[in-house]
C-alpha positions as YAML, in Angstrom:
chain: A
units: angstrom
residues:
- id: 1
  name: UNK
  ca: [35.19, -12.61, -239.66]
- id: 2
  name: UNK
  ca: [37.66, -14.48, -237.43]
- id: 3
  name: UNK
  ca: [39.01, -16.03, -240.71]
- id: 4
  name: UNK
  ca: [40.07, -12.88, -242.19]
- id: 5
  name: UNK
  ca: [41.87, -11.74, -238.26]
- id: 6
  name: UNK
  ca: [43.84, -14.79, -238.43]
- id: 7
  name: UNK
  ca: [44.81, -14.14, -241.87]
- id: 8
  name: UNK
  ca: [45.82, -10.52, -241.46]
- id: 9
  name: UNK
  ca: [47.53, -11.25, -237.83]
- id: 10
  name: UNK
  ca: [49.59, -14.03, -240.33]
- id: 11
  name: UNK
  ca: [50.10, -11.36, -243.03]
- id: 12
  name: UNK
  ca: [51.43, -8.75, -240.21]
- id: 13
  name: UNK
  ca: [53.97, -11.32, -239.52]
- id: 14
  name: UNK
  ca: [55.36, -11.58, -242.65]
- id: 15
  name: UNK
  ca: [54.88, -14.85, -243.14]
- id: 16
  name: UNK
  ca: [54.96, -17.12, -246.54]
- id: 17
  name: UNK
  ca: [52.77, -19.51, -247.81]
- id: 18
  name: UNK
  ca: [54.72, -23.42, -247.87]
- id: 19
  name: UNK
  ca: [55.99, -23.62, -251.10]
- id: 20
  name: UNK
  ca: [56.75, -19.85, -251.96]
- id: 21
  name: UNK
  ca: [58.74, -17.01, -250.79]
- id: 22
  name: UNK
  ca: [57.21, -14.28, -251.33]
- id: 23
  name: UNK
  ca: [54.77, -12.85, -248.13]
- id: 24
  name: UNK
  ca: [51.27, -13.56, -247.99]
- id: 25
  name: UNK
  ca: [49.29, -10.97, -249.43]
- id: 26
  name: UNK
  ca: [46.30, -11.85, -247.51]
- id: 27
  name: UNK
  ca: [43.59, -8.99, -249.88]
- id: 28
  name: UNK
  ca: [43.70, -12.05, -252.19]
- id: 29
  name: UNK
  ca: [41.72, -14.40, -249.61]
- id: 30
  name: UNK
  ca: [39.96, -11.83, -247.47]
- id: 31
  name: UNK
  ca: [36.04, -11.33, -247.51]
- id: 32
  name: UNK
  ca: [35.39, -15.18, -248.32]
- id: 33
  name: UNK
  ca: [32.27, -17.33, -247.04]
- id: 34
  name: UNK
  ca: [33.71, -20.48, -248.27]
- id: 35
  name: UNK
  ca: [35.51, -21.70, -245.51]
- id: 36
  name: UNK
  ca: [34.96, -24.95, -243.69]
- id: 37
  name: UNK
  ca: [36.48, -26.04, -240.22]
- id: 38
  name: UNK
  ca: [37.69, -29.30, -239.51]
- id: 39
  name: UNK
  ca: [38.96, -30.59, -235.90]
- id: 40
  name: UNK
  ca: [41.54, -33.15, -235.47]
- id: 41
  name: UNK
  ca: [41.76, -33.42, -239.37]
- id: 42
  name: UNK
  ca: [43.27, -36.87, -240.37]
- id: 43
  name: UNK
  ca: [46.19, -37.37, -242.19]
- id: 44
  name: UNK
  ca: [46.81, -39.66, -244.71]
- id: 45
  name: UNK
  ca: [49.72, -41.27, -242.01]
- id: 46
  name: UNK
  ca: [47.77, -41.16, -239.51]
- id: 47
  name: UNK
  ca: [48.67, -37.90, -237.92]
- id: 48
  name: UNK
  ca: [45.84, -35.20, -236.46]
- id: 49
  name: UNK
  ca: [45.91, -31.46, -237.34]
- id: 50
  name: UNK
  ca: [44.41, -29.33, -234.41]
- id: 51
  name: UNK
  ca: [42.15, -27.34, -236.93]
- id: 52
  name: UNK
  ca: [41.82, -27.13, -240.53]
- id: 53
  name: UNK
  ca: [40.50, -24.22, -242.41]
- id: 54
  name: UNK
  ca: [39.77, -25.04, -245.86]
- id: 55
  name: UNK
  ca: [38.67, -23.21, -248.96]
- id: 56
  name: UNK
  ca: [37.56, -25.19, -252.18]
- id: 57
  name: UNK
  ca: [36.76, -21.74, -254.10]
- id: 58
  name: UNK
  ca: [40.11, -20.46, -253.33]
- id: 59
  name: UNK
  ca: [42.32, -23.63, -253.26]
- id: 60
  name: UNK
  ca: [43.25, -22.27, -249.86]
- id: 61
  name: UNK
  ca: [44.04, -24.27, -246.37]
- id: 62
  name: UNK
  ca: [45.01, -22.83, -243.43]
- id: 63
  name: UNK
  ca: [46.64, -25.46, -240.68]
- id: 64
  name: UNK
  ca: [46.07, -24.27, -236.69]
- id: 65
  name: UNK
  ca: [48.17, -26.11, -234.18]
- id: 66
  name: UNK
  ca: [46.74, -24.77, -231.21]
- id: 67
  name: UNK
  ca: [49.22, -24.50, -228.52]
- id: 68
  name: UNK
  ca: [46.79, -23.79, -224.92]
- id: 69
  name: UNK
  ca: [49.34, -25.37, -222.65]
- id: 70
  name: UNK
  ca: [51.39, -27.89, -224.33]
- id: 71
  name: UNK
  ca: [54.86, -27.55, -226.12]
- id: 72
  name: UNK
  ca: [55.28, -27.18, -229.41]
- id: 73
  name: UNK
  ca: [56.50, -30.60, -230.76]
- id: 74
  name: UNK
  ca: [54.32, -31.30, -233.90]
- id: 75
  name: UNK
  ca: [55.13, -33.17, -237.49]
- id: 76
  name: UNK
  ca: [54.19, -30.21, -239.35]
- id: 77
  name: UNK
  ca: [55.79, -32.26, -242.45]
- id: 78
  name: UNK
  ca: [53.16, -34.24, -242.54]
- id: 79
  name: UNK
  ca: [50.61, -31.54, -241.86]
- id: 80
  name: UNK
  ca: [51.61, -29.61, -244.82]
- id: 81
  name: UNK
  ca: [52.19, -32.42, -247.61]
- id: 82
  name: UNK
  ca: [48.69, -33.57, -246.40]
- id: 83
  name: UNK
  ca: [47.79, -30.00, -246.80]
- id: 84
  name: UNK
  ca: [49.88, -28.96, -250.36]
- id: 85
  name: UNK
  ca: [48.36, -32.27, -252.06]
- id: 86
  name: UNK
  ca: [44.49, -30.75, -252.60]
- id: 87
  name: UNK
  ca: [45.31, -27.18, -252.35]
- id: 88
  name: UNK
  ca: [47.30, -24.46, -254.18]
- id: 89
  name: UNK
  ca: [47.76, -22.25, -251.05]
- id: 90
  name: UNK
  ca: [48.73, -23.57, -248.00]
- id: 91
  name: UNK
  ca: [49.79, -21.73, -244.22]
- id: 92
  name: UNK
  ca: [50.51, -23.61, -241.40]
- id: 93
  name: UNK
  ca: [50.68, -21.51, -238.01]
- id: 94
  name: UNK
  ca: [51.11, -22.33, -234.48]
- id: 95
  name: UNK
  ca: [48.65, -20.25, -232.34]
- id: 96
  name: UNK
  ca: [48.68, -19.87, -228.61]
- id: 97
  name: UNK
  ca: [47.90, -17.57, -225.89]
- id: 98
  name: UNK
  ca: [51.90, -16.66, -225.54]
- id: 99
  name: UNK
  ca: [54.21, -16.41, -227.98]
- id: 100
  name: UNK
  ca: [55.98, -19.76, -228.75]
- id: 101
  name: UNK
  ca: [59.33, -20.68, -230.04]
- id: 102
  name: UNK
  ca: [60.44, -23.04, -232.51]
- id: 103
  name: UNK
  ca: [63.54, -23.36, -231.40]
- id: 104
  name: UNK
  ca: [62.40, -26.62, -229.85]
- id: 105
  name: UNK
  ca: [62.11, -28.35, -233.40]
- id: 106
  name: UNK
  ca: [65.19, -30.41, -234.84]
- id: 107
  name: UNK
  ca: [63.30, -30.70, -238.02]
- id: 108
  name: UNK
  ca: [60.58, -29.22, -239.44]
- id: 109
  name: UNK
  ca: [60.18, -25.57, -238.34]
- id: 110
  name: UNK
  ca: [60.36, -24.64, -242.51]
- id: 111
  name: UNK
  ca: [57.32, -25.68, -242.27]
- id: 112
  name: UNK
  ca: [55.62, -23.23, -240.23]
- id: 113
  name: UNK
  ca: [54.54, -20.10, -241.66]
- id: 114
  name: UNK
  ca: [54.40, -17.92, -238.55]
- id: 115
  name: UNK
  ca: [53.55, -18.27, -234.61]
- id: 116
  name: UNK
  ca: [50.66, -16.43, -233.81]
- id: 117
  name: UNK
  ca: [49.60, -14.60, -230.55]
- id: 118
  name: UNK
  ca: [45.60, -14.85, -229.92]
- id: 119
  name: UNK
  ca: [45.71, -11.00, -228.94]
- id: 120
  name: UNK
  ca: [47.26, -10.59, -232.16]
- id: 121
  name: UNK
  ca: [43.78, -12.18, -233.35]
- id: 122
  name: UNK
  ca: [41.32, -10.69, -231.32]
- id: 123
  name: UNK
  ca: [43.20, -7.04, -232.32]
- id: 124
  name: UNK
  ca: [41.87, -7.71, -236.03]
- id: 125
  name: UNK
  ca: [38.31, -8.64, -235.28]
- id: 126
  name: UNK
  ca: [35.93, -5.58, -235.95]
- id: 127
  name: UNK
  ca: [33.48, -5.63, -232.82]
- id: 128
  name: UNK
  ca: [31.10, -3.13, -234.20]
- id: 129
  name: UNK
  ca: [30.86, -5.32, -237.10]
- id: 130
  name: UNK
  ca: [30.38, -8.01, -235.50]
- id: 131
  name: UNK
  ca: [27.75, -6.65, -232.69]
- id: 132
  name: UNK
  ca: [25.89, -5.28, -235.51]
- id: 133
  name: UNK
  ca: [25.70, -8.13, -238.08]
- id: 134
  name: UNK
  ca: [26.41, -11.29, -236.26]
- id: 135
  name: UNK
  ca: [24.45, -14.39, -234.60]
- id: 136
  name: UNK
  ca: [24.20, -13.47, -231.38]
- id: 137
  name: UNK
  ca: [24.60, -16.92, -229.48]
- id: 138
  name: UNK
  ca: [27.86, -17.38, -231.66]
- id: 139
  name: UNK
  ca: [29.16, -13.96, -230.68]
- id: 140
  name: UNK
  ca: [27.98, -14.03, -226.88]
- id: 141
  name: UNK
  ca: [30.63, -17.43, -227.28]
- id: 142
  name: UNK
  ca: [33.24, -15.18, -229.05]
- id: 143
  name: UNK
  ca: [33.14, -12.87, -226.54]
- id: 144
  name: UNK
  ca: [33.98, -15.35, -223.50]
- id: 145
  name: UNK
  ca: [36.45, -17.06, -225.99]
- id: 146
  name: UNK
  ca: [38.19, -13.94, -225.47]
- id: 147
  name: UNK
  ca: [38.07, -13.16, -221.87]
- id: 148
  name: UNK
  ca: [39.05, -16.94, -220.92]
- id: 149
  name: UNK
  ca: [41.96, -16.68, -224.04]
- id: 150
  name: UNK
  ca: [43.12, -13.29, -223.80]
- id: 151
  name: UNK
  ca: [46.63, -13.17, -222.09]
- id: 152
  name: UNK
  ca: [46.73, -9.58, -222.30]
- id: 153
  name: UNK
  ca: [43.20, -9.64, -220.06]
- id: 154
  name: UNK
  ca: [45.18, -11.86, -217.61]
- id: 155
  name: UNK
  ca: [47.43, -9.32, -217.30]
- id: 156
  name: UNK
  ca: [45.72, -6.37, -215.86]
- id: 157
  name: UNK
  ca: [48.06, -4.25, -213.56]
- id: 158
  name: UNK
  ca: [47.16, -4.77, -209.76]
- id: 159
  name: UNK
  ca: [47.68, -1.01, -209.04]
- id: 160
  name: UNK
  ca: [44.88, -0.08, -211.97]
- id: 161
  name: UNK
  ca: [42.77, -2.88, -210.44]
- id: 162
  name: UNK
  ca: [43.47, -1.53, -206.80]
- id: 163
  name: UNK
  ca: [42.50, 2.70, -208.12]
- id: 164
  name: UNK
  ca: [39.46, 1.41, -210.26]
- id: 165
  name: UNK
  ca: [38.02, -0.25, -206.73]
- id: 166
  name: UNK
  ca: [39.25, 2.92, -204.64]
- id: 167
  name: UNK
  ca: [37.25, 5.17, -206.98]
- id: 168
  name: UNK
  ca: [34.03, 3.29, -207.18]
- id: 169
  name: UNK
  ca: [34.05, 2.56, -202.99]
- id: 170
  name: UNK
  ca: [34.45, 6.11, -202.60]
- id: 171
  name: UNK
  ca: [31.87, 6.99, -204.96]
- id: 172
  name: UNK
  ca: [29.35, 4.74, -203.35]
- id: 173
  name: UNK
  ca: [29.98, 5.83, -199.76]
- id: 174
  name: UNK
  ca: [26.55, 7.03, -198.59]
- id: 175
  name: UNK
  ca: [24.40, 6.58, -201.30]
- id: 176
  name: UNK
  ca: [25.19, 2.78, -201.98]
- id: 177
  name: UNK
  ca: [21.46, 2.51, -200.73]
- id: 178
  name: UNK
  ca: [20.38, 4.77, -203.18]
- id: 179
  name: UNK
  ca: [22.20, 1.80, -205.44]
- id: 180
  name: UNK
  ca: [20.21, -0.89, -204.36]
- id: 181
  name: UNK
  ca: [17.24, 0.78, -204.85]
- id: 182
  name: UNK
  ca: [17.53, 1.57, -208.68]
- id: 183
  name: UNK
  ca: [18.78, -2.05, -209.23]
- id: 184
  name: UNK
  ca: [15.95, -3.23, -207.77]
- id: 185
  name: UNK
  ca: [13.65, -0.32, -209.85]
- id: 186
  name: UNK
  ca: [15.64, -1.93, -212.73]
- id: 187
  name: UNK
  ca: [14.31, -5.24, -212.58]
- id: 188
  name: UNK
  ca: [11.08, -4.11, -212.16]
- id: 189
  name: UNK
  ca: [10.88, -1.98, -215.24]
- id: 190
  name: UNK
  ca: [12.59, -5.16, -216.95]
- id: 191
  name: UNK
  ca: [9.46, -6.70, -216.33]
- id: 192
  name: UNK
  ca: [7.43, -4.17, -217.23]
- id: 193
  name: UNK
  ca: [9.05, -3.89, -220.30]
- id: 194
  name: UNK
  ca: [9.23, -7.66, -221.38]
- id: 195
  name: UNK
  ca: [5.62, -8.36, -220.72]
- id: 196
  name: UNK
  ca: [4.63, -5.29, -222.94]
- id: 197
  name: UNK
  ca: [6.80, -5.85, -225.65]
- id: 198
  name: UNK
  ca: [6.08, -9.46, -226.11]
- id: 199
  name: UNK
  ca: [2.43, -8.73, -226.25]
- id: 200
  name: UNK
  ca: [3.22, -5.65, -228.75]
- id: 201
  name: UNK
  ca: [5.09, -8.36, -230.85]
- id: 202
  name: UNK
  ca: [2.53, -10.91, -231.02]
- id: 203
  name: UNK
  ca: [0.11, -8.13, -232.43]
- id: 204
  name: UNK
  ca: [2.43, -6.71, -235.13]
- id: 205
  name: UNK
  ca: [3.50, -9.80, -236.30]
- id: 206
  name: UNK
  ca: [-0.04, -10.98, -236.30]
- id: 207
  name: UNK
  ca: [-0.88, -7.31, -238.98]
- id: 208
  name: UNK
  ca: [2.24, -7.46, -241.19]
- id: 209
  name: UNK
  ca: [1.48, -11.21, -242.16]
- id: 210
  name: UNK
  ca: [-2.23, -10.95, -242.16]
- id: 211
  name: UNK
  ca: [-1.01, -7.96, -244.89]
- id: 212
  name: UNK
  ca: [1.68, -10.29, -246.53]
- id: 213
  name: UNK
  ca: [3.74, -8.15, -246.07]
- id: 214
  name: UNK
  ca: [6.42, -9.51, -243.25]
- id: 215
  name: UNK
  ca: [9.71, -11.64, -244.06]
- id: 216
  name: UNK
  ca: [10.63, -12.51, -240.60]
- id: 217
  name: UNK
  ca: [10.82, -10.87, -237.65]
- id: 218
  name: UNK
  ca: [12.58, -11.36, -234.04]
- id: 219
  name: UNK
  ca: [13.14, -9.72, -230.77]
- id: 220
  name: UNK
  ca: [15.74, -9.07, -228.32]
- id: 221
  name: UNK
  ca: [16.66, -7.47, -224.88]
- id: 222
  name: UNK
  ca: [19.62, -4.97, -224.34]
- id: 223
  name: UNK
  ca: [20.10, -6.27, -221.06]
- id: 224
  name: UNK
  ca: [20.95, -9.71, -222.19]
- id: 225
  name: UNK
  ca: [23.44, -8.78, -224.87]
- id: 226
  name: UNK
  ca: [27.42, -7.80, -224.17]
- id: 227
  name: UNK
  ca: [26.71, -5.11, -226.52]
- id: 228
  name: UNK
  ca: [23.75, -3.47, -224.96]
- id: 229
  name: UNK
  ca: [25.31, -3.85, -221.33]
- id: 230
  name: UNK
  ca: [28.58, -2.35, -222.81]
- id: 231
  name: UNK
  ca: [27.06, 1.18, -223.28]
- id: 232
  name: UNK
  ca: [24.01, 0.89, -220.54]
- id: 233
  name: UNK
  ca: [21.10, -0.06, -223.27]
- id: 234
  name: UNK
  ca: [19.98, -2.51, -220.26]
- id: 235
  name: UNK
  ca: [16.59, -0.75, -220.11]
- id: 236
  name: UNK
  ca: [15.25, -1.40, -223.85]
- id: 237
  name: UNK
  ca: [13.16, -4.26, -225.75]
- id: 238
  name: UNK
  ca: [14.43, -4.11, -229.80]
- id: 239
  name: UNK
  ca: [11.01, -5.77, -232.08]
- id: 240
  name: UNK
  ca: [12.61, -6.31, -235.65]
- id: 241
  name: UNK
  ca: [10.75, -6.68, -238.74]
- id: 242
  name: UNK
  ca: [11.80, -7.74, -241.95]
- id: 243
  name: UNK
  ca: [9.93, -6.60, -245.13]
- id: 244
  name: UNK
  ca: [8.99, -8.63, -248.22]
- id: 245
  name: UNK
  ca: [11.46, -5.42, -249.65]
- id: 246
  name: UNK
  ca: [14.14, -6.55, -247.40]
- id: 247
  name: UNK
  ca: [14.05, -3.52, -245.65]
- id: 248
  name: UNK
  ca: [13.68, -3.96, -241.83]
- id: 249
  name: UNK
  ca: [12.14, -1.89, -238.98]
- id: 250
  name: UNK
  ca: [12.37, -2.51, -235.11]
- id: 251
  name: UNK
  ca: [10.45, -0.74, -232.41]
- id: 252
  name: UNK
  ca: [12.47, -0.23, -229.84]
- id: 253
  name: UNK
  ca: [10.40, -0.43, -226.11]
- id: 254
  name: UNK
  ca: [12.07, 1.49, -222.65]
- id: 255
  name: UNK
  ca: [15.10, 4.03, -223.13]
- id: 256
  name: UNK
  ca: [17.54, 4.44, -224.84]
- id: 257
  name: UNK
  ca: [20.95, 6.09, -223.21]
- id: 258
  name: UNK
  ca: [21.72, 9.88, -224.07]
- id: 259
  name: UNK
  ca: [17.91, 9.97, -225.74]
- id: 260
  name: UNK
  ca: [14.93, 12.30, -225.27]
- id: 261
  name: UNK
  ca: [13.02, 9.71, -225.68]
- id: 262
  name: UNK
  ca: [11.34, 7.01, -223.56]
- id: 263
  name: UNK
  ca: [8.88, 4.66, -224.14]
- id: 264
  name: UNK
  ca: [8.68, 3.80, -227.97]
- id: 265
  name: UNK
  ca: [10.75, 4.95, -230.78]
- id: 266
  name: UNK
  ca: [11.92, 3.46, -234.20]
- id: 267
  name: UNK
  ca: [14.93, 2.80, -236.15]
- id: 268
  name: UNK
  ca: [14.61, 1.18, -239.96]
- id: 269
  name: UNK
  ca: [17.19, 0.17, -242.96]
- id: 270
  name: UNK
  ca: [17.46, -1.35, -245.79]
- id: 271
  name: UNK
  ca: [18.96, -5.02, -245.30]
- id: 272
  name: UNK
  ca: [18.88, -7.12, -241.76]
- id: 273
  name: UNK
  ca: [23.61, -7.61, -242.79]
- id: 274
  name: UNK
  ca: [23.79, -4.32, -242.80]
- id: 275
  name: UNK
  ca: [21.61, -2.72, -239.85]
- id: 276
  name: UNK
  ca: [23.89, 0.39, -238.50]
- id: 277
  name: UNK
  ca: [22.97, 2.22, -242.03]
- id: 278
  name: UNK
  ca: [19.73, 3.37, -241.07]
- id: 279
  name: UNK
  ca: [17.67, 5.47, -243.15]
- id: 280
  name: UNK
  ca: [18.22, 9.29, -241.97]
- id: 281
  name: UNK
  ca: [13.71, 9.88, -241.15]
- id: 282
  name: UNK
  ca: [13.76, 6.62, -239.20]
- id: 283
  name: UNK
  ca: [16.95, 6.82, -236.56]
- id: 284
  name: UNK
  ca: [16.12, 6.47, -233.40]
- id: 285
  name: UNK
  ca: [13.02, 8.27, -233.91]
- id: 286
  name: UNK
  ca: [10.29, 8.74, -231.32]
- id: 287
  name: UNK
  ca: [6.87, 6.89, -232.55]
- id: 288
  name: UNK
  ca: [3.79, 9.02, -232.55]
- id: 289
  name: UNK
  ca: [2.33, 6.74, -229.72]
- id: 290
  name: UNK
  ca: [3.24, 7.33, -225.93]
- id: 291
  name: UNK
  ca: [3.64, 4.57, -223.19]
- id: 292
  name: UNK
  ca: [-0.02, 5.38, -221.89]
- id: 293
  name: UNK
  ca: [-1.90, 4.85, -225.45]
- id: 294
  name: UNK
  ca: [-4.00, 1.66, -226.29]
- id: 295
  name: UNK
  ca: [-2.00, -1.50, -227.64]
- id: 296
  name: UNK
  ca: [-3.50, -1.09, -230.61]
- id: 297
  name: UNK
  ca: [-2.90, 2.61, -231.18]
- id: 298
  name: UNK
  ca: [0.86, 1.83, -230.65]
- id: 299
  name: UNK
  ca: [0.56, -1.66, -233.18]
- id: 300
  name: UNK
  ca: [-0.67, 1.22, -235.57]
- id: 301
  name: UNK
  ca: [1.48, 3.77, -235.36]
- id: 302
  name: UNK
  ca: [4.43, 0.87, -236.11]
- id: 303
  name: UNK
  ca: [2.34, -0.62, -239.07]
- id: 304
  name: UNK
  ca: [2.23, 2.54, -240.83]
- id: 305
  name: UNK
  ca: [5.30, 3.45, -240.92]
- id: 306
  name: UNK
  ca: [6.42, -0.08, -242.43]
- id: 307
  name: UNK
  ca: [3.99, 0.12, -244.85]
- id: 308
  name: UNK
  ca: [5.30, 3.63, -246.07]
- id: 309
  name: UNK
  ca: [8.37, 1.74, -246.10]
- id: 310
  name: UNK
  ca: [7.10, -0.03, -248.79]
- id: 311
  name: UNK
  ca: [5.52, 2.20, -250.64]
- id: 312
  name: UNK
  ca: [8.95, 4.74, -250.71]
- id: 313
  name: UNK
  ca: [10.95, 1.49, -252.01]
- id: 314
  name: UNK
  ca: [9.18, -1.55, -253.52]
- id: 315
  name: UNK
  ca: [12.44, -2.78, -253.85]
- id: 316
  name: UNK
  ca: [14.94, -2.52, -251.86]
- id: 317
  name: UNK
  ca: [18.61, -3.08, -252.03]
- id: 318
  name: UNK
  ca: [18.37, -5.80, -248.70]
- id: 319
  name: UNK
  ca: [16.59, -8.50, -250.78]
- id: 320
  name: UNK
  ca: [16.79, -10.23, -254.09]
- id: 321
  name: UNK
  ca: [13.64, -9.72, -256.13]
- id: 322
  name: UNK
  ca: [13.21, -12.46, -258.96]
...
């Protein structure tokens, strides 16, 4: 995913592979997984290249000289002949939090393909996507990548800053106790929440594999996510399952904002890469089971549906059967 931002933030610059003239048309390496990162790459002279992006399936390499601080003063000559000698298409940026000059360079600026801005970066990265799809210890990193990197989020105009805190003192005049008491309710119910759903977890794993019927399964809390803290999911317990089918179910436990619901409800879809096309029956449904029924009525209710899962598609399109 970041791979293909830096590649279109390079393509929006107009930039040119080393060797050719004619702008990158960055469609023709977009969407691959066969990239490999390398830090302080060697040289064959002896020089370092800050990060090296490499593609064997696409003859493709992609030098970073990453520019935090420090003035641009690099032998991109040597970068890019080490570069050019194993692969057929070569870039060679500088990327920095600023935007950086060349001008600085005696020699050797022909071969840099384009200066990049991180913002420029971070623009192209698809957050849904990601939030939706991706590991989430890698993508809590991203995230603070981003705030720490982000000269644009440095930049934030004191008078906005000074209205947003004006607004929210205001707001909070006279009921701010009011505050303290639902953020204390709120860890309570966290608690409540945790120890039920872990239990809940235990038990339905426990059923699907006793039924050999369960691929893997996981569980995670909107409170400790960026995403689920973005939109006020910070009351809500998400129990995934993943079908020998390859579809996947998750019971989600607590509330869910601008829902009916509370207590238990459901979500399902076909493949765990692909989890924001959920099935139309099974989106965000309530479960036929209330907060005040038996463990085992709620285990269940959750069972059954997963099993008619099943039974509507044997096979479904999230997993390779054969």
């Amino acid at each position: 995913m970041c791979v293909d931002a830096l590649l279109r933030a390079i393509e929006a610059q107009h930039a040119s592979c080393l060797g050719g003239d004619e702008p990158l048309d960055a469609s023709t390496l977009l969407g691959s997984t066969g990239w490999t990162v390398d830090l302080e790459a060697g040289t064959a002279d002896g020089k370092r290249i800050d990060i090296l992006l490499t593609n064997d399936e696409l003859s493709a390499a992609i030098i970073v000289e990453n520019k935090l601080d420090a003035d641009v003063y690099n032998p991109f000559a040597s970068y890019a002949r080490y570069a050019m000698s194993s692969y057929r298409t070569v870039l060679s940026i500088v990327l920095a939090p600023t935007h950086r000059s060349l001008a600085a360079l005696d020699r050797g600026s022909e071969w840099v393909s384009a200066t990049i801005v991180y913002d420029d970066v971070f623009d192209r990265i698809d957050r849904f996507v990601a939030a939706e799809r991706g590991d989430e210890r890698s993508l809590d990193l991203l995230e603070q990548f981003i705030e720490n990197t982000s000269e644009r989020a440095q930049r934030v105009d004191a008078n906005t800053e000074a209205e947003t805190l004006e607004a929210f003192w205001s707001a909070t005049v006279g009921p701010d106790k009011h505050f303290g008491e639902f953020f204390e309710a709120l860890v309570r119910v966290n608690g409540i929440l945790s120890a039920r759903a872990q239990t809940l977890f235990t038990l339905i794993r426990d059923v699907l594999q006793e039924r050999g019927i369960l691929a893997d399964s996981w569980h995670v809390s909107g409170r400790d996510r960026s995403w689920g803290r973005a939109d006020g999911r910070v009351a809500i317990v998400y129990l995934g399952f993943e079908l020998t089918n390859g579809d996947c179910s998750e019971l989600m436990i607590g509330q869910y904002p601008g829902r009916s619901w509370s207590g238990f409800a459901i979500k399902a879809y076909p493949s765990r890469r692909d989890p924001h096309a959920m099935y139309g029956a099974y989106n965000h449904e309530p479960l036929a089971a209330s907060w005040r029924d038996p463990d085992a009525d709620v285990v269940g209710a959750f069972v059954a549906i997963c099993e008619r899962l099943l039974a509507e598609r044997p096979s479904s399109p999230g997993r390779l059967i054969g």
